[in-house]
C-alpha positions as a printed NumPy array, in Angstrom:
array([[ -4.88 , -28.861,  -6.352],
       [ -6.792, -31.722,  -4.839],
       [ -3.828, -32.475,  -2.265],
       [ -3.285, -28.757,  -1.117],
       [ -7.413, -28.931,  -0.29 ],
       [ -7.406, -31.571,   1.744],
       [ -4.428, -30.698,   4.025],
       [ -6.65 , -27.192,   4.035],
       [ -9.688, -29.561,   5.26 ],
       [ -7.428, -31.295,   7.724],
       [ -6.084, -27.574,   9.275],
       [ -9.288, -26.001,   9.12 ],
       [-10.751, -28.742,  11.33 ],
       [ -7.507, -28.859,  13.782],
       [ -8.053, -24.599,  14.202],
       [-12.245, -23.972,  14.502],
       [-12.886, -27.477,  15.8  ],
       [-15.975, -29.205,  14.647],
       [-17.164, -27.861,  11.062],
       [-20.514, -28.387,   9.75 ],
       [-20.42 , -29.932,   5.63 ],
       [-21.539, -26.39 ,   4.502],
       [-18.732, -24.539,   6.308],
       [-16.087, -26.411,   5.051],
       [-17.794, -26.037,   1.777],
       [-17.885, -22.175,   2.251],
       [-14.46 , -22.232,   3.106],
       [-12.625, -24.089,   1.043],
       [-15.229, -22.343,  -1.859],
       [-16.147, -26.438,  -3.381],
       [-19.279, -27.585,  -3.255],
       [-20.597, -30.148,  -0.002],
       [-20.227, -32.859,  -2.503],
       [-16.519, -32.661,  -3.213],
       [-16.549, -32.253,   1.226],
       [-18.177, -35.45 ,   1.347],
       [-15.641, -37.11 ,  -1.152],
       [-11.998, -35.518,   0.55 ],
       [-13.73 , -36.395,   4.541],
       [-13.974, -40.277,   3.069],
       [-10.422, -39.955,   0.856],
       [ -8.583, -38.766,   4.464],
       [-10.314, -41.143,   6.564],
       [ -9.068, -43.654,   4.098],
       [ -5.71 , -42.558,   4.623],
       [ -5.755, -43.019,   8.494],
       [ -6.567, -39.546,   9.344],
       [ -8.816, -39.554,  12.419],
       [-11.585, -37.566,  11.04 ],
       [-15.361, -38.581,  12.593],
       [-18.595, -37.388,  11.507],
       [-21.07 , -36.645,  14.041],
       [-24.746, -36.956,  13.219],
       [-28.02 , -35.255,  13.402],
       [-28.322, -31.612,  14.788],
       [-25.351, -29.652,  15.636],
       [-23.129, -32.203,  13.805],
       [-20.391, -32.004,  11.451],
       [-17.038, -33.243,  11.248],
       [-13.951, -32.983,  13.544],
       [-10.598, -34.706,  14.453],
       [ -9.899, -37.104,  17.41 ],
       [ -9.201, -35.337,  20.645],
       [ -5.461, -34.347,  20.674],
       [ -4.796, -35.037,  16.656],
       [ -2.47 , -32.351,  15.036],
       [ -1.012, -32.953,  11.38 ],
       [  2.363, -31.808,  10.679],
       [  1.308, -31.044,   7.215],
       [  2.331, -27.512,   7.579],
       [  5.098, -26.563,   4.764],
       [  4.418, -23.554,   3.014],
       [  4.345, -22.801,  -1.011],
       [  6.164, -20.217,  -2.837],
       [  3.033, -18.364,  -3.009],
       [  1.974, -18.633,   0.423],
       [  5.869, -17.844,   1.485],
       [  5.539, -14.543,  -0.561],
       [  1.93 , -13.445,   0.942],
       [  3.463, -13.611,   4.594],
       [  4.778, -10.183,   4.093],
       [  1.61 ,  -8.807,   3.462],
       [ -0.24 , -10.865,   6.562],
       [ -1.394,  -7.599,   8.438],
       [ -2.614,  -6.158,   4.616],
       [ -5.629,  -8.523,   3.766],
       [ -6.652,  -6.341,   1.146],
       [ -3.219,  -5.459,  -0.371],
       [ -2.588,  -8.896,  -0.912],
       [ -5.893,  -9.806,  -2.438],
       [ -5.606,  -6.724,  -4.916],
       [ -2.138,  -7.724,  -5.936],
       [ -3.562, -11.31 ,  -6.666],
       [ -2.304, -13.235,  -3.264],
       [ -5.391, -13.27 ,  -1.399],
       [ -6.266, -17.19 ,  -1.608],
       [ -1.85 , -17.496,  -0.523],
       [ -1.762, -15.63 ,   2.244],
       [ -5.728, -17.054,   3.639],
       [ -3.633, -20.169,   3.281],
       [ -0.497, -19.907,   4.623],
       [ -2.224, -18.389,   7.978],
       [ -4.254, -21.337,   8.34 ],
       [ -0.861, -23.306,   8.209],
       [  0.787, -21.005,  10.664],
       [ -1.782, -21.009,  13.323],
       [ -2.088, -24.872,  12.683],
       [  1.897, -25.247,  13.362],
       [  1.64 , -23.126,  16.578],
       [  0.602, -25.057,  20.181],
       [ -2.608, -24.258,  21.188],
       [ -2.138, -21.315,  23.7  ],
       [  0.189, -19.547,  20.774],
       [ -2.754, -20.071,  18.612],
       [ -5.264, -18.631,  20.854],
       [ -2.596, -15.865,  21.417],
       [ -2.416, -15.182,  17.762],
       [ -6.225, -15.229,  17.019],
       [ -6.837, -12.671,  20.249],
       [ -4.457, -10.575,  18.079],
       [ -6.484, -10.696,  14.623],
       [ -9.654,  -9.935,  16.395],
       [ -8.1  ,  -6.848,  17.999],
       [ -6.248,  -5.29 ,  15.423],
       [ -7.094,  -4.096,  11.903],
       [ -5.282,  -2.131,   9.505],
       [ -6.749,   0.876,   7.501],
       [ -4.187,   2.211,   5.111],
       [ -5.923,   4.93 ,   2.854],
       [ -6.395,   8.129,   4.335],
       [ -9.82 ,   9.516,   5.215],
       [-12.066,  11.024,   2.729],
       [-10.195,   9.293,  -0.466],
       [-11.761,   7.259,  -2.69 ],
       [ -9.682,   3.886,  -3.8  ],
       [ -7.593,   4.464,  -7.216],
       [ -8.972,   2.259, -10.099],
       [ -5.737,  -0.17 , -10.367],
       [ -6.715,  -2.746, -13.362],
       [ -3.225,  -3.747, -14.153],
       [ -1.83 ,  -3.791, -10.604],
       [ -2.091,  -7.613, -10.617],
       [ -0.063,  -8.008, -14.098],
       [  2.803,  -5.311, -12.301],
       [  2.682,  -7.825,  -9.2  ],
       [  3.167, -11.001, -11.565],
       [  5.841,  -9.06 , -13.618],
       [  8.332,  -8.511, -10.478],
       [  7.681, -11.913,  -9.007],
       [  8.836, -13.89 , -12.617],
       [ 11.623, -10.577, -13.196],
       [  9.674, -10.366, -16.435],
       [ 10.044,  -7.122, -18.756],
       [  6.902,  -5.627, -19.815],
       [  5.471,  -3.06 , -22.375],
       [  3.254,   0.199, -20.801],
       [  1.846,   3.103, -21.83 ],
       [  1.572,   5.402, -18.867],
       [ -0.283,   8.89 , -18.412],
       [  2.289,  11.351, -17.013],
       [  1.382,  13.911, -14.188],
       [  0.824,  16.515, -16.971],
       [ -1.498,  14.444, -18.765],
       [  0.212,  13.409, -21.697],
       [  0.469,   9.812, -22.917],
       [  4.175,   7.754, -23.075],
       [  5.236,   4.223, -24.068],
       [  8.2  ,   2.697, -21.892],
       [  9.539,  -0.624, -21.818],
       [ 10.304,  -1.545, -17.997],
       [ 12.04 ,  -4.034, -16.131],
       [  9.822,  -3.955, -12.638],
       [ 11.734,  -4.258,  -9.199],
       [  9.167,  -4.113,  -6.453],
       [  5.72 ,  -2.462,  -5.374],
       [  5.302,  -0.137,  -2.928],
       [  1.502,   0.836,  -1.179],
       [  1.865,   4.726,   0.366],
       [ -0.878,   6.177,   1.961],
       [ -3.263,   4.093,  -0.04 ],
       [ -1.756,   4.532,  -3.882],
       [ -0.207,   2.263,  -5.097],
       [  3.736,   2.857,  -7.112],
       [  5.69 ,   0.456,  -8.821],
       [  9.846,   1.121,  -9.204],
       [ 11.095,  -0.193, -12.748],
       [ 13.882,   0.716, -14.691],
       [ 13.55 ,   1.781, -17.984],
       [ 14.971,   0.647, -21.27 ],
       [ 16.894,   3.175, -23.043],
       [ 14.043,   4.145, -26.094],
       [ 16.89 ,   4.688, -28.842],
       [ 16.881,   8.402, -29.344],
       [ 19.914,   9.276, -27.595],
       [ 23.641,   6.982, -26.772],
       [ 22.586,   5.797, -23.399],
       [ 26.185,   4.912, -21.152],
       [ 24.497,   1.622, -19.798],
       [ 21.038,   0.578, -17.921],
       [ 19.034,   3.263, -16.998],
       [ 18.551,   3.936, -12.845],
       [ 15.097,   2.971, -11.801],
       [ 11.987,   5.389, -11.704],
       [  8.925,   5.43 ,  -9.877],
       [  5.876,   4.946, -11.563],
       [  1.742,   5.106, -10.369],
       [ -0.022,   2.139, -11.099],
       [ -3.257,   3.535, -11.618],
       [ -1.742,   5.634, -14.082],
       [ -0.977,   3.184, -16.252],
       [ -3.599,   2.341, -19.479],
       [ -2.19 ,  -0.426, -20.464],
       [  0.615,  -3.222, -19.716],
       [  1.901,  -6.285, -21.537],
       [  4.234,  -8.853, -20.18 ],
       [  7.508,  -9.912, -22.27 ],
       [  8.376, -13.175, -23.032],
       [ 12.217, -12.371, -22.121],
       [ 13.32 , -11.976, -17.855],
       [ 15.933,  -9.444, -16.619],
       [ 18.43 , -10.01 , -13.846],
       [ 17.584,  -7.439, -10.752],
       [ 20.666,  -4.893, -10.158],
       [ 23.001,  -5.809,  -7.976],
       [ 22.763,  -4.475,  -4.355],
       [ 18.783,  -3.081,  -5.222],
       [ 17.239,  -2.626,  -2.016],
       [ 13.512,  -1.364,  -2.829],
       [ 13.201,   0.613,   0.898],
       [ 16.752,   2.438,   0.458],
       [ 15.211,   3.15 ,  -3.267],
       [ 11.99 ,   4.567,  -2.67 ],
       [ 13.262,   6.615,   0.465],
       [ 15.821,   8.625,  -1.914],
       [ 13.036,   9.027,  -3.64 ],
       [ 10.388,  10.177,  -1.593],
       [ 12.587,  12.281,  -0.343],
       [ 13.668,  13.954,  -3.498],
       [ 10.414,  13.858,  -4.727],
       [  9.377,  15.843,  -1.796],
       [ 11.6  ,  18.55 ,  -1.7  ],
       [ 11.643,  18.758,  -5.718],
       [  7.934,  19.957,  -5.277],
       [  8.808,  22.978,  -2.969],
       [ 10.149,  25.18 ,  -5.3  ],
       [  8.975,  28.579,  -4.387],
       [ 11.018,  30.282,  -1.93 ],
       [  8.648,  32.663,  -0.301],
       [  9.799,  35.333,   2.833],
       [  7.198,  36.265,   4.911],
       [  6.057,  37.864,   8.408],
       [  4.813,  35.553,  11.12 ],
       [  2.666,  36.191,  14.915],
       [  3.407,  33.773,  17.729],
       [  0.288,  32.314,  16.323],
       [  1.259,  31.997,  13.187],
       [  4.162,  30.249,  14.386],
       [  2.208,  27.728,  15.299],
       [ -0.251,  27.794,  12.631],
       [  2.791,  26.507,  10.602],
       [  3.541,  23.274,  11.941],
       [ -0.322,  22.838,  11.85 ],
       [ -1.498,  23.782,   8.582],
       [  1.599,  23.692,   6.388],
       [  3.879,  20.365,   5.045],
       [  6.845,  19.392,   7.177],
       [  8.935,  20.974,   4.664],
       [  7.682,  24.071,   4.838],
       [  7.73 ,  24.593,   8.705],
       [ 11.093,  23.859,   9.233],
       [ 11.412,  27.371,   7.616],
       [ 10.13 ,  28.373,  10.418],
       [ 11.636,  25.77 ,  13.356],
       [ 13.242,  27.512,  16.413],
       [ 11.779,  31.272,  15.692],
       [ 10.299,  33.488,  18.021],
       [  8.472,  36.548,  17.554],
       [ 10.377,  40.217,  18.181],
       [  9.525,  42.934,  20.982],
       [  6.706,  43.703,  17.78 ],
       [  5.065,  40.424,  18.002],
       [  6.367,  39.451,  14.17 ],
       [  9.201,  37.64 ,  12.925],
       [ 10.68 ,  36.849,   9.777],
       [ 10.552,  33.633,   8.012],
       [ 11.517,  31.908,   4.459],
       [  9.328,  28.97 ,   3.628],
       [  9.562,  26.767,   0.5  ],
       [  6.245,  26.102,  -0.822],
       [  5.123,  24.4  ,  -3.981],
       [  3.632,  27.173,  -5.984],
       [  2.26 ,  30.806,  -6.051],
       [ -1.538,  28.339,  -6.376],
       [ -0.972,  26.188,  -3.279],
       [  0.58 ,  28.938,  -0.8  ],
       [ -2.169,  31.01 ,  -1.484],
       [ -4.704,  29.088,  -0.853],
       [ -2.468,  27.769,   1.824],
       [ -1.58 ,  31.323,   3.254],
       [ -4.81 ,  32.34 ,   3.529],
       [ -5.893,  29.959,   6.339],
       [ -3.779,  31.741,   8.33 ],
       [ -5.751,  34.902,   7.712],
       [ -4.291,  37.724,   9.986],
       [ -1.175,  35.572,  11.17 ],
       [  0.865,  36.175,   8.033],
       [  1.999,  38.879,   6.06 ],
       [  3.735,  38.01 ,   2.759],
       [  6.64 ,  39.704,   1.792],
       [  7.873,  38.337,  -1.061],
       [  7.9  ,  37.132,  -4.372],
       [  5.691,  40.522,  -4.893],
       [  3.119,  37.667,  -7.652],
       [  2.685,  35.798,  -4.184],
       [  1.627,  38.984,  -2.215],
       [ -0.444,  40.478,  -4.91 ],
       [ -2.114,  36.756,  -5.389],
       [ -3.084,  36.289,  -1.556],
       [ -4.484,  40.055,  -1.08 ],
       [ -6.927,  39.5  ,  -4.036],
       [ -7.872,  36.216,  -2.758],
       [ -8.35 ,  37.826,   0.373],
       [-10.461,  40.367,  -1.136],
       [-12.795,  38.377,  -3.219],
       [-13.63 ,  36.329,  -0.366],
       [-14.38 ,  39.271,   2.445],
       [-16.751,  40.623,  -0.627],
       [-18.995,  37.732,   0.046],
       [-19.615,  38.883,   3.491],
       [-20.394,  43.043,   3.233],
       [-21.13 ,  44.831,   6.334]])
């Protein structure tokens, strides 16, 4: 521990230049006493660090010294992945890796690169939730993270979609962050009830779904030829289309048309891709939706642009909703 702070000392004084006591202190998170005792253990071991005195002091390296001290640990190797998501890799438990191995990086590169690369950080951030979405509460996101790293099987009870409660023992393969959530791919251990044929194929779980998780003392070997992007874009795309169920037919303007591709998933406006209206001004269209709920509330944003056609549950749904809502605004 002691060893990997002081080449940490060594590269934060070779990248900011002179550092007061304090902000080493604040940086390395020791106290100014423990500062004191690693500046006198490296000068001891010929590395050119001076201490200047009085106001505006602090410590620094000879003109022109640069360690070569710059391999990289396990740890840090895995948080290098995740060096444009600061907060991704802090909430999966690699924050203090990756804060290290881009101190080593920028240490390693010459002095223009390194300029190069901090003009970078300062000018780009990354955001990845959407707007107007609170974070999910992800308490055992860290415990998923360690699981996949050591290939280590775990116990979890996990709230389905439908809100009822299931036990599954896993065997997690990777993490994936969309659009702010965070999913975890595992596969499952066949629970006894029925003659399974062999290992399960993986499934796609939400972390902050789970209530609780408990890591195995036994490891599993990863199936051969996984590859977690291939796995998660069969998925997502399954997933996707699996949720537009609802075939609906239905009447569209010119501005409808484009109220489609505005308003509507990309699913459901390809229904609709490459139409144009008749000599009426309508045309006809089928578009998958999710459910007789969602395209009516859906629908109904396109207010005189659509006419539904069928199912008849759809058309009957939409003209009440209609209704109610033009009763809150009599003549």
């Amino acid at each position: 521990m002691r060893a990997s702070r002081l080449v940490s000392l060594v590269l934060l004084l070779q990248n900011r230049g002179r550092m007061t006591a304090a902000e080493l202190a604040a940086a390395l998170e020791v106290s100014e006493r423990t500062v004191y005792r690693d500046a006198e253990a490296l000068s001891g071991a010929g590395v050119p660090l001076y201490a200047d005195r009085g106001a505006g002091g602090g410590y620094r390296l000879v003109d022109g010294y640069r360690t070569r001290l710059t391999g990289l640990t396990a740890g840090e190797a895995d948080a290098l992945a995740l060096a444009g998501l600061p907060d991704a890799a802090a909430e999966l438990g690699l924050g203090a890796e990756m804060a290290a191995a881009e101190l080593k990086l920028l240490a390693a590169l010459p002095e223009e690169l390194a300029e190069r690369a901090d003009r970078v950080r300062s000018r780009f951030h990354l955001d990845a939730p959407g707007w107007w979405r609170a974070p999910e509460d992800t308490p055992h996101l860290s415990a998923v993270a360690a699981a996949v790293w050591e290939q280590r099987t775990v116990d979890a009870a996990y709230r389905r979609w439908d809100g009822t409660d299931v036990r599954r023992r896993l065997d997690p393969l990777g993490i994936v962050l969309k659009g702010g959530s965070w999913y975890f791919l595992a596969r499952p251990h066949p629970d006894g009830s029925s003659p399974s044929p062999g290992p399960l194929p993986p499934r796609t779980y939400r972390v902050s779904r789970l209530r609780e998780l408990t890591a195995r003392e036994e490891t599993f070997e990863r199936p051969a030829g996984f590859d977690l992007a291939d796995c998660w874009a069969e998925w997502s795309r399954e997933f996707e289309h699996s949720r537009h169920r609802l075939r609906t037919r239905v009447r569209l303007t010119r501005r409808g048309l484009e109220l489609v591709g505005a308003l509507s998933s990309p699913i459901t406006a390809a229904g609709a891709a490459g139409l144009e209206p008749g000599p009426d001004g309508w045309c006809e269209a089928e578009l998958p939706v999710e459910s007789v709920a969602v395209a009516t509330t859906e629908f109904a944003a396109y207010g005189p642009e659509i006419e539904v056609l069928e199912p008849a549950e759809l058309r009957s749904a939409l003209a009440a909703h209609l209704r109610a809502g033009a009763a809150l605004y009599p003549r």
